[in-house]
Every structure is written in structure tokens, then in C-alpha cells.
Jmol script that loads the backbone (N, CA, C; Angstrom):
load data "model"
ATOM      1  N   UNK A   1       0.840  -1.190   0.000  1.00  0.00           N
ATOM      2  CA  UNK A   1       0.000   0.000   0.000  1.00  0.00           C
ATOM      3  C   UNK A   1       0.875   1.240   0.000  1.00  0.00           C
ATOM      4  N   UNK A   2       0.440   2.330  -1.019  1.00  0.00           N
ATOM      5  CA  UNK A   2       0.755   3.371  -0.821  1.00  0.00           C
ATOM      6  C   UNK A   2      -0.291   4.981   0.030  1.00  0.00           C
ATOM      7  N   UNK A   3       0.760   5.615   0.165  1.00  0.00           N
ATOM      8  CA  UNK A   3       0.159   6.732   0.624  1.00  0.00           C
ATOM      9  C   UNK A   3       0.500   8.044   0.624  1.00  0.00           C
ATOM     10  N   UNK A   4      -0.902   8.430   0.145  1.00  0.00           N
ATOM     11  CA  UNK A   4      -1.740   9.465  -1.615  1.00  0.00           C
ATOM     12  C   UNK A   4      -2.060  10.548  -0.764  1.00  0.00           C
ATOM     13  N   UNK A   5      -2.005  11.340  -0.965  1.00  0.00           N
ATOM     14  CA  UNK A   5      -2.632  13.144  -1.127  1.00  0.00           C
ATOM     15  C   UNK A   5      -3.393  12.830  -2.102  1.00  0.00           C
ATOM     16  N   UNK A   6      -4.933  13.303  -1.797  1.00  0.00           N
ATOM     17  CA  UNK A   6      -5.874  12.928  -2.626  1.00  0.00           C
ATOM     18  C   UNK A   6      -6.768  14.623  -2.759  1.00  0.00           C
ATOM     19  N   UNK A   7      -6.315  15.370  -3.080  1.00  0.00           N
ATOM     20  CA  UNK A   7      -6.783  16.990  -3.609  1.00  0.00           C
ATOM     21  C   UNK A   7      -8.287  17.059  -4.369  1.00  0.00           C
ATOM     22  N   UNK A   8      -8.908  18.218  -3.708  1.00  0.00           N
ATOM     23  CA  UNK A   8     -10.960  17.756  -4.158  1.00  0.00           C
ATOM     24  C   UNK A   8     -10.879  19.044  -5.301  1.00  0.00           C
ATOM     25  N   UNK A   9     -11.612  19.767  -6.113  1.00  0.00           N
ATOM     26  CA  UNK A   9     -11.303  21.437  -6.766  1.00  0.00           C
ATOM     27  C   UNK A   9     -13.126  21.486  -7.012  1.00  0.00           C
ATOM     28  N   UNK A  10     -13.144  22.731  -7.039  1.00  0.00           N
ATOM     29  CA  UNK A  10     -14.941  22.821  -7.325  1.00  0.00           C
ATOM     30  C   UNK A  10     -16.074  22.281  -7.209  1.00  0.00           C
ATOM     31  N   UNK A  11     -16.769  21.860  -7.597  1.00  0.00           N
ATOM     32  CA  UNK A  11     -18.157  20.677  -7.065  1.00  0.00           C
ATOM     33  C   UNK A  11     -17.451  19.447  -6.604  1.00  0.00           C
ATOM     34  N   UNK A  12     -16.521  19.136  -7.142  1.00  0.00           N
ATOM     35  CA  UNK A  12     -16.226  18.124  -6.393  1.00  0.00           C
ATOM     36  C   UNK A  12     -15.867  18.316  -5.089  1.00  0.00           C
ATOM     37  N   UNK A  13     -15.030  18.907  -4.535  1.00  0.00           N
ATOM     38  CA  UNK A  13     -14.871  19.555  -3.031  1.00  0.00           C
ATOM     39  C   UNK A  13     -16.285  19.994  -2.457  1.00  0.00           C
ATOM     40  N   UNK A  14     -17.147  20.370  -3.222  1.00  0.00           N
ATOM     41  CA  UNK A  14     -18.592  20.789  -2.492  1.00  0.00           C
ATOM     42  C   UNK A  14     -19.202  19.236  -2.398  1.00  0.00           C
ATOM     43  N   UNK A  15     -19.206  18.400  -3.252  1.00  0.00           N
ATOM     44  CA  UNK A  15     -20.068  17.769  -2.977  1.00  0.00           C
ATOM     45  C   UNK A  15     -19.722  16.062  -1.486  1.00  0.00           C
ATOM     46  N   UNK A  16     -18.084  16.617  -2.130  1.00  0.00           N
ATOM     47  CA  UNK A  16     -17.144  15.693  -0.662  1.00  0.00           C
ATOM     48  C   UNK A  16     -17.593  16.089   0.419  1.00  0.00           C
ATOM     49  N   UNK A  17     -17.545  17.631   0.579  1.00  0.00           N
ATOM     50  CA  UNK A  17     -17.538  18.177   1.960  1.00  0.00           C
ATOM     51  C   UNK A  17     -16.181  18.609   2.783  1.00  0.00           C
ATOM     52  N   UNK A  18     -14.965  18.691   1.709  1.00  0.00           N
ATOM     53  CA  UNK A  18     -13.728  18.815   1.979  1.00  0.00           C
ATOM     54  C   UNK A  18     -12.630  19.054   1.272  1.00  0.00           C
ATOM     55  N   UNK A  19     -11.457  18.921   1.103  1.00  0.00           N
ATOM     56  CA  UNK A  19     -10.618  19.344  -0.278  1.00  0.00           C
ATOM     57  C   UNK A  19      -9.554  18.606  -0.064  1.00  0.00           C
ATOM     58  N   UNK A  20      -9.472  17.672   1.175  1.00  0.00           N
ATOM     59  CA  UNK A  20      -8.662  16.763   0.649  1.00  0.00           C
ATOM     60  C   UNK A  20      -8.600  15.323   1.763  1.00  0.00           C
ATOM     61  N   UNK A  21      -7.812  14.566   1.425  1.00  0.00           N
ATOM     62  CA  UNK A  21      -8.180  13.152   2.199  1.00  0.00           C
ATOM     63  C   UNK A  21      -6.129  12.949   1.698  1.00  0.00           C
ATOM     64  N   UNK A  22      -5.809  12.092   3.173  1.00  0.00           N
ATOM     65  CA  UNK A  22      -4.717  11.236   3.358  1.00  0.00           C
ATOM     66  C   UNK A  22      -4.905   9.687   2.586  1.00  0.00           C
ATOM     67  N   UNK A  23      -4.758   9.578   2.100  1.00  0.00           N
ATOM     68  CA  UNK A  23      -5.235   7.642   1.808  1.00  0.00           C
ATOM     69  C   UNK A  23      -4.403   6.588   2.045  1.00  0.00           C
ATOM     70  N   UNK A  24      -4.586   5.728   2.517  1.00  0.00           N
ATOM     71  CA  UNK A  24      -3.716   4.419   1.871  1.00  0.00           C
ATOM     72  C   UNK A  24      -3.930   3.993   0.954  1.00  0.00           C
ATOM     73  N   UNK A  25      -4.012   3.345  -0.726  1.00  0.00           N
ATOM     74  CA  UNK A  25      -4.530   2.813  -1.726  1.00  0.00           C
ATOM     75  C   UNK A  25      -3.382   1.756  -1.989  1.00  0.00           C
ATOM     76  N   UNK A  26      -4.146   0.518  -2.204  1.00  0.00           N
ATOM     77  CA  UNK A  26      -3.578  -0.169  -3.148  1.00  0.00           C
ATOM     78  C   UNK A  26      -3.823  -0.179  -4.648  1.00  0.00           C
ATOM     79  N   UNK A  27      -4.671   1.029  -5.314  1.00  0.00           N
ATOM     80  CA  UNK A  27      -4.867   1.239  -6.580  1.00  0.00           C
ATOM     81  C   UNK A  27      -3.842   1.028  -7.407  1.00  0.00           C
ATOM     82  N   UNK A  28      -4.356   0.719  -8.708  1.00  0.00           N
ATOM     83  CA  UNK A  28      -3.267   0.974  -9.644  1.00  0.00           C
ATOM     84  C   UNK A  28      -3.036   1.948 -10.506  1.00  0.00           C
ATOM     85  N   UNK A  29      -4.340   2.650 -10.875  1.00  0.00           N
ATOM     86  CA  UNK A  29      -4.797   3.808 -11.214  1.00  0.00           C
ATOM     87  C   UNK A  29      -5.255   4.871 -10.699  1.00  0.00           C
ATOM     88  N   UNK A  30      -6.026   5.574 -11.399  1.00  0.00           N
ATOM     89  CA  UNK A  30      -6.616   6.795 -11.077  1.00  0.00           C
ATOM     90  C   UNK A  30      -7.943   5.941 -10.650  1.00  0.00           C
ATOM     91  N   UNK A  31      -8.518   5.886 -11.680  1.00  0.00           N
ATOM     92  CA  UNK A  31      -9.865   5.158 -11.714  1.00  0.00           C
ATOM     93  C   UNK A  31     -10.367   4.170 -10.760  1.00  0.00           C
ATOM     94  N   UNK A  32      -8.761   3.464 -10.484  1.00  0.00           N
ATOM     95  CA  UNK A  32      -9.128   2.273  -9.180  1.00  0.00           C
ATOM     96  C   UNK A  32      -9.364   3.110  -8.019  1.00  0.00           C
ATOM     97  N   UNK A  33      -8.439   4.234  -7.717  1.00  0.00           N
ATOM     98  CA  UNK A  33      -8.516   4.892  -6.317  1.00  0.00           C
ATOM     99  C   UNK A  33      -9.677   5.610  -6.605  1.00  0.00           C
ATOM    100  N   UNK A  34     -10.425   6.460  -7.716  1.00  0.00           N
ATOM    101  CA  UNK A  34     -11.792   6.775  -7.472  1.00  0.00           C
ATOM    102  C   UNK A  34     -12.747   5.310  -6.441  1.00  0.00           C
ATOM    103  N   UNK A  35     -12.727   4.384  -7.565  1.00  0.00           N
ATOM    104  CA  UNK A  35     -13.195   3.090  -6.683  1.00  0.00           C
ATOM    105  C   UNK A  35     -13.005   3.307  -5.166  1.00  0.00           C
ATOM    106  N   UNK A  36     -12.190   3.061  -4.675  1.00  0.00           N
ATOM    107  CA  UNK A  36     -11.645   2.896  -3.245  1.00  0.00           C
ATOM    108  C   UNK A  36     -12.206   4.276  -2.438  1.00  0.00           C
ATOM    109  N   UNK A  37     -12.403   5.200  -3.279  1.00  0.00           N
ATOM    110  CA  UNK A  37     -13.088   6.399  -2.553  1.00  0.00           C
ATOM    111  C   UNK A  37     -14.319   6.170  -2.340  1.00  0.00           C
ATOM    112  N   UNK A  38     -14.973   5.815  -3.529  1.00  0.00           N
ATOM    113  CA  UNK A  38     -16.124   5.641  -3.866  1.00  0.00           C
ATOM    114  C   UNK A  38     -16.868   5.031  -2.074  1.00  0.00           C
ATOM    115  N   UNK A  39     -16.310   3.626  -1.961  1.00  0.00           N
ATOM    116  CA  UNK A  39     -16.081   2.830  -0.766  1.00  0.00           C
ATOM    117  C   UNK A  39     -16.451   3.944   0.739  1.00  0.00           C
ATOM    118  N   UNK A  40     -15.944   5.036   0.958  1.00  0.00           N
ATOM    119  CA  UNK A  40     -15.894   5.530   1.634  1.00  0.00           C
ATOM    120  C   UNK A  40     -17.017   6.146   2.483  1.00  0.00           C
ATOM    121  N   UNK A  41     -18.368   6.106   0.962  1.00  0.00           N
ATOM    122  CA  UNK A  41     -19.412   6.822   1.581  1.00  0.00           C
ATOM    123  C   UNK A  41     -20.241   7.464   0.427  1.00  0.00           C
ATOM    124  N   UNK A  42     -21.504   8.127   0.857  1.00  0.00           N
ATOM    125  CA  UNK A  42     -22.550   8.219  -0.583  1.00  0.00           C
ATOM    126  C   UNK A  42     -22.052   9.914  -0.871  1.00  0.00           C
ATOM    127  N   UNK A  43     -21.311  10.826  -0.394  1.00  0.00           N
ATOM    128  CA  UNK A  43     -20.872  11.912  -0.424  1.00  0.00           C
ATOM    129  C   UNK A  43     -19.807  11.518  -1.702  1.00  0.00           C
ATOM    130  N   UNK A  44     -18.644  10.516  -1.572  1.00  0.00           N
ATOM    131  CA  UNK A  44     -17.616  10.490  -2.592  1.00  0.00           C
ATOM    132  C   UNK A  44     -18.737   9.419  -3.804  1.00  0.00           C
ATOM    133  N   UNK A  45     -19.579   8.947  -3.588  1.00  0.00           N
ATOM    134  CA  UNK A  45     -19.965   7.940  -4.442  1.00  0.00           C
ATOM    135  C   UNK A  45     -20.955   9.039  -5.475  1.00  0.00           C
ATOM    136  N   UNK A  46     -21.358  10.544  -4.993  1.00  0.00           N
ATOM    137  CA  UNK A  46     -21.764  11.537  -5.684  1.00  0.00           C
ATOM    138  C   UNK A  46     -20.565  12.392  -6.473  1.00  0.00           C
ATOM    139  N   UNK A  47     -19.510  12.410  -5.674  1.00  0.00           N
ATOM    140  CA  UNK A  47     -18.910  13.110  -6.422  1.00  0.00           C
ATOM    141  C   UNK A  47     -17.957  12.435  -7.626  1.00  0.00           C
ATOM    142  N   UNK A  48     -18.272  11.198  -7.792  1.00  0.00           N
ATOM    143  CA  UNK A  48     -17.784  10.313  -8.871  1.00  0.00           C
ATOM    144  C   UNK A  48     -18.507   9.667  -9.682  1.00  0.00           C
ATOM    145  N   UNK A  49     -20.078   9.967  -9.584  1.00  0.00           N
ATOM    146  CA  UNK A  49     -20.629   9.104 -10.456  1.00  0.00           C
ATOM    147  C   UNK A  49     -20.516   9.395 -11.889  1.00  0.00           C
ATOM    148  N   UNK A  50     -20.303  10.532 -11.755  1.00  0.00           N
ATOM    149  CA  UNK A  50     -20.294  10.906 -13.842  1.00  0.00           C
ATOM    150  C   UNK A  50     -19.014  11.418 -13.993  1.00  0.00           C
ATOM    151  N   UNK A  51     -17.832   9.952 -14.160  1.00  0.00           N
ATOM    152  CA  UNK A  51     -16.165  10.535 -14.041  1.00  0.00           C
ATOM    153  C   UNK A  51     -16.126  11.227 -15.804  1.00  0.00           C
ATOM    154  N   UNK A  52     -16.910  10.734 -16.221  1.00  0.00           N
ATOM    155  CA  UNK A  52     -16.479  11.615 -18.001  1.00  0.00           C
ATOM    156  C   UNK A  52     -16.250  13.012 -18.030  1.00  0.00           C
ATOM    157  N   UNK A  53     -16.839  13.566 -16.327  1.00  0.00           N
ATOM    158  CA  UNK A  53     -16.950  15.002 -16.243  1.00  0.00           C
ATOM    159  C   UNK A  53     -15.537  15.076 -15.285  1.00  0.00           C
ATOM    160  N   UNK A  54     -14.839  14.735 -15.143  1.00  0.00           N
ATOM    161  CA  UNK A  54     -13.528  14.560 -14.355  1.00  0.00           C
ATOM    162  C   UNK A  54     -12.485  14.839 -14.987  1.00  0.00           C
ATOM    163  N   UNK A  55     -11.254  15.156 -14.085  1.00  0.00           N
ATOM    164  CA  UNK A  55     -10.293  15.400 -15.154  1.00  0.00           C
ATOM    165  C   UNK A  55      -9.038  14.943 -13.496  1.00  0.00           C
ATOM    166  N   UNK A  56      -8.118  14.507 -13.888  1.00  0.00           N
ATOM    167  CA  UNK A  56      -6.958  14.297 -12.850  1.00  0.00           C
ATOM    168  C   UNK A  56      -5.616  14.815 -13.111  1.00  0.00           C
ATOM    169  N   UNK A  57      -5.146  14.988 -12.347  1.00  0.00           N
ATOM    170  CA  UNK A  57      -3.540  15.068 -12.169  1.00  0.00           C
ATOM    171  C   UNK A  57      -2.791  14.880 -10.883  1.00  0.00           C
ATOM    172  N   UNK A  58      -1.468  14.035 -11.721  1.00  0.00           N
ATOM    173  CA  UNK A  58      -0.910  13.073 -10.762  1.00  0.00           C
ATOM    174  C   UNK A  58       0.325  13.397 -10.481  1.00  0.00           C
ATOM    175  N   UNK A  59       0.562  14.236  -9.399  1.00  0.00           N
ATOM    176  CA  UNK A  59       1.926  14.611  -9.000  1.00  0.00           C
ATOM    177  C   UNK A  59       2.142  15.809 -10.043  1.00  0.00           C
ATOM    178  N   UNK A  60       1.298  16.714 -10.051  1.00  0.00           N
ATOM    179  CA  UNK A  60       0.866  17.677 -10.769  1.00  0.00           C
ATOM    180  C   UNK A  60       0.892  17.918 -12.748  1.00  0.00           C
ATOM    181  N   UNK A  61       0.521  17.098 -13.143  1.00  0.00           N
ATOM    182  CA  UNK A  61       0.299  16.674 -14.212  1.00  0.00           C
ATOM    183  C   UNK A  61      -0.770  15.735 -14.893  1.00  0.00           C
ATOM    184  N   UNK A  62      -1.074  16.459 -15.554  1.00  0.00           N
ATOM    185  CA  UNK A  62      -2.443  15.873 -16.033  1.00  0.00           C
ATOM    186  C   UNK A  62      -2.597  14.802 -16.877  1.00  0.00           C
ATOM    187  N   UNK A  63      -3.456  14.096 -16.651  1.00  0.00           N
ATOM    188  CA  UNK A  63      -3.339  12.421 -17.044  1.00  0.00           C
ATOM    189  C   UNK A  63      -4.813  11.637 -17.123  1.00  0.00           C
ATOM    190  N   UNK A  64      -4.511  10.916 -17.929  1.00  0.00           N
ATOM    191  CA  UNK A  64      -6.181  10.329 -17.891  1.00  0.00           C
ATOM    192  C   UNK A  64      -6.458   9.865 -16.954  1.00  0.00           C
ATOM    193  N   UNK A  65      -7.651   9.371 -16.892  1.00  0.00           N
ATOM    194  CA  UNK A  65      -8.644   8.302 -15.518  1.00  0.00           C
ATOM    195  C   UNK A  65      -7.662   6.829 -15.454  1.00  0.00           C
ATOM    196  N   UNK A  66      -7.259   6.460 -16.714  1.00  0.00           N
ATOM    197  CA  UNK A  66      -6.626   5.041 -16.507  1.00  0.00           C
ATOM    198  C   UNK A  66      -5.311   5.340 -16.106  1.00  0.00           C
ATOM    199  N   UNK A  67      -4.699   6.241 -16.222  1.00  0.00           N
ATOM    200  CA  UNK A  67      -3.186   6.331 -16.013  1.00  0.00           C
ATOM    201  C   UNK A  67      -2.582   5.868 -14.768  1.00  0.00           C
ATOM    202  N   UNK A  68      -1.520   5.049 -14.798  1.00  0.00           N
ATOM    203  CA  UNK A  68      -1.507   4.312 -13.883  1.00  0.00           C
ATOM    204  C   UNK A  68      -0.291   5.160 -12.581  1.00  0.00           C
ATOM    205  N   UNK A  69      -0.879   4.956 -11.527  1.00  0.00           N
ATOM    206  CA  UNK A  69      -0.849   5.433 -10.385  1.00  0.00           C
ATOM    207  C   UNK A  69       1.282   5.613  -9.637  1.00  0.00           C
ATOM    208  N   UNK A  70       1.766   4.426 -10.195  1.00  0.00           N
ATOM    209  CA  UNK A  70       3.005   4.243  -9.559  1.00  0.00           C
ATOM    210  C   UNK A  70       3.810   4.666  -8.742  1.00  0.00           C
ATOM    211  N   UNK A  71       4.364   6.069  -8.008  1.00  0.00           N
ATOM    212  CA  UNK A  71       4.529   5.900  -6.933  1.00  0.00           C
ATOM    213  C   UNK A  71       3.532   7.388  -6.637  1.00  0.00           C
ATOM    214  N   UNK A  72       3.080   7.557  -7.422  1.00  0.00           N
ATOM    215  CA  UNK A  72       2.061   8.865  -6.961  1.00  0.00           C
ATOM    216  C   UNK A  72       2.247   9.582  -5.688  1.00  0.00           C
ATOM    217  N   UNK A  73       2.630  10.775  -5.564  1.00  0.00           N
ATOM    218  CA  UNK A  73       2.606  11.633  -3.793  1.00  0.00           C
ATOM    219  C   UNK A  73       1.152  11.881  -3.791  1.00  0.00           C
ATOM    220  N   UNK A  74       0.716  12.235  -4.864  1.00  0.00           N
ATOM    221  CA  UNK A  74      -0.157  13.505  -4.526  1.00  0.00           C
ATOM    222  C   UNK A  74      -1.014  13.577  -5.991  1.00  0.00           C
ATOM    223  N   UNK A  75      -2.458  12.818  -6.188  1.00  0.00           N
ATOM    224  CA  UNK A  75      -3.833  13.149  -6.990  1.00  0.00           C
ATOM    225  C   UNK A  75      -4.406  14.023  -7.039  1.00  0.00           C
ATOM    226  N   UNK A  76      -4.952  15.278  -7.754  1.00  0.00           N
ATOM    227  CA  UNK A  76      -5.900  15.794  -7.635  1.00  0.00           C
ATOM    228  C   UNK A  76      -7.247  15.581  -8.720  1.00  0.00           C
ATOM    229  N   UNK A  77      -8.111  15.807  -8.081  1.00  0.00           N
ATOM    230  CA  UNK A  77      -9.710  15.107  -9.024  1.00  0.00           C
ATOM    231  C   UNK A  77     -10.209  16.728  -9.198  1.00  0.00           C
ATOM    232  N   UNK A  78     -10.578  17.385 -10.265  1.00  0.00           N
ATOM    233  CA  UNK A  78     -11.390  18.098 -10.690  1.00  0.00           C
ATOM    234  C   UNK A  78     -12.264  18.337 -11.682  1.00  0.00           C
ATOM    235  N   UNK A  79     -13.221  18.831 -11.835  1.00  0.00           N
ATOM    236  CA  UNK A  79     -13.965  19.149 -13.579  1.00  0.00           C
ATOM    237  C   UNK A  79     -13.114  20.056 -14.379  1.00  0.00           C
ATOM    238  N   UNK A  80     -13.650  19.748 -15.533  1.00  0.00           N
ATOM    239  CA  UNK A  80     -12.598  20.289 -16.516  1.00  0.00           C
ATOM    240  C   UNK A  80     -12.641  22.337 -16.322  1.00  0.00           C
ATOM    241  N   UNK A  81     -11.535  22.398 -16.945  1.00  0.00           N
ATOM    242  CA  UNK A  81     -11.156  23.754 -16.599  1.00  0.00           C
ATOM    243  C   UNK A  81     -11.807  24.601 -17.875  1.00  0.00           C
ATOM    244  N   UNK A  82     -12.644  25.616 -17.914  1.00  0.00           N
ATOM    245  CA  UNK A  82     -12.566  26.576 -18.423  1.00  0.00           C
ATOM    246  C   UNK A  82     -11.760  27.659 -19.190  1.00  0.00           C
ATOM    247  N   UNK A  83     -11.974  28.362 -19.470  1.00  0.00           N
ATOM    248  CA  UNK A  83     -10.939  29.783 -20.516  1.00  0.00           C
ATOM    249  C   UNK A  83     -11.481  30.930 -19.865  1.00  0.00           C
ATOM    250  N   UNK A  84     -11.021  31.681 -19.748  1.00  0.00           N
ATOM    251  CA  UNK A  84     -10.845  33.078 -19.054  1.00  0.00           C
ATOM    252  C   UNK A  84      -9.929  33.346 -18.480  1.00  0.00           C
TER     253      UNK A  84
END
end "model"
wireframe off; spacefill off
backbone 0.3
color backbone group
């Protein structure tokens, strides 16, 4: 098991109730540790149900949902970013 800095940004932080979580994960991905959040409660199981609207970055770099996790410090989960 590793252990993740897991960073919340906009509705997703509203709908957690927080902006960030310590984890242990044995994920291999992004997508698995959504899973493992998911687990946590119907607050993260809202803020993941429609991941197409998601966007991640892993150790500050942006990366798909499958991209795989390897020694990851630090995830952040947000909706996609805007222009302005």
C-alpha cells in the first residue's frame, strides 16, 4: 500500500464536503482509487458518479482516468477547466 494526497477542486470539493483526504490505496490507477473512494461513503460515491466530467492530475500533471498510479505523492480530481 501506498500513501496518496488525494486533492478535491470545485463541485467536487462541495459535494465531498472537503478538499482533501490522506489515503492508503492499493490502486493501480486513477480510476481504481476513485473506486476505493467511492467505498468511503454516498458523499464520494456523488462526487464520482459521472467521471467523463472529471479530469486528474498526478503529482501535478495531467493524465487520464486510466493512467496508472506508480509511486504517486499527490492526486488531484477536478472538472474540466474553463478559458478566461
Amino acid at each position: 500500500m501506498a500513501q496518496v494526497d488525494v486533492l478535491y477542486f470545485a463541485w467536487v470539493r462541495e459535494r465531498i464536503g472537503h478538499g482533501s483526504d490522506r489515503v492508503d490505496t492499493s490502486a493501480a490507477t486513477v480510476s481504481a482509487l476513485m473506486d476505493e473512494l467511492v467505498a468511503k461513503g454516498p458523499e464520494y460515491a456523488a462526487a464520482f458518479e459521472d467521471r467523463a466530467a472529471l479530469r486528474a492530475a498526478v503529482d501535478q500533471t495531467l493524465v487520464d482516468l486510466d493512467a496508472p498510479l506508480g509511486g504517486a505523492r499527490e492526486v488531484a480530481i477536478f472538472p474540466p477547466m474553463t478559458g478566461g
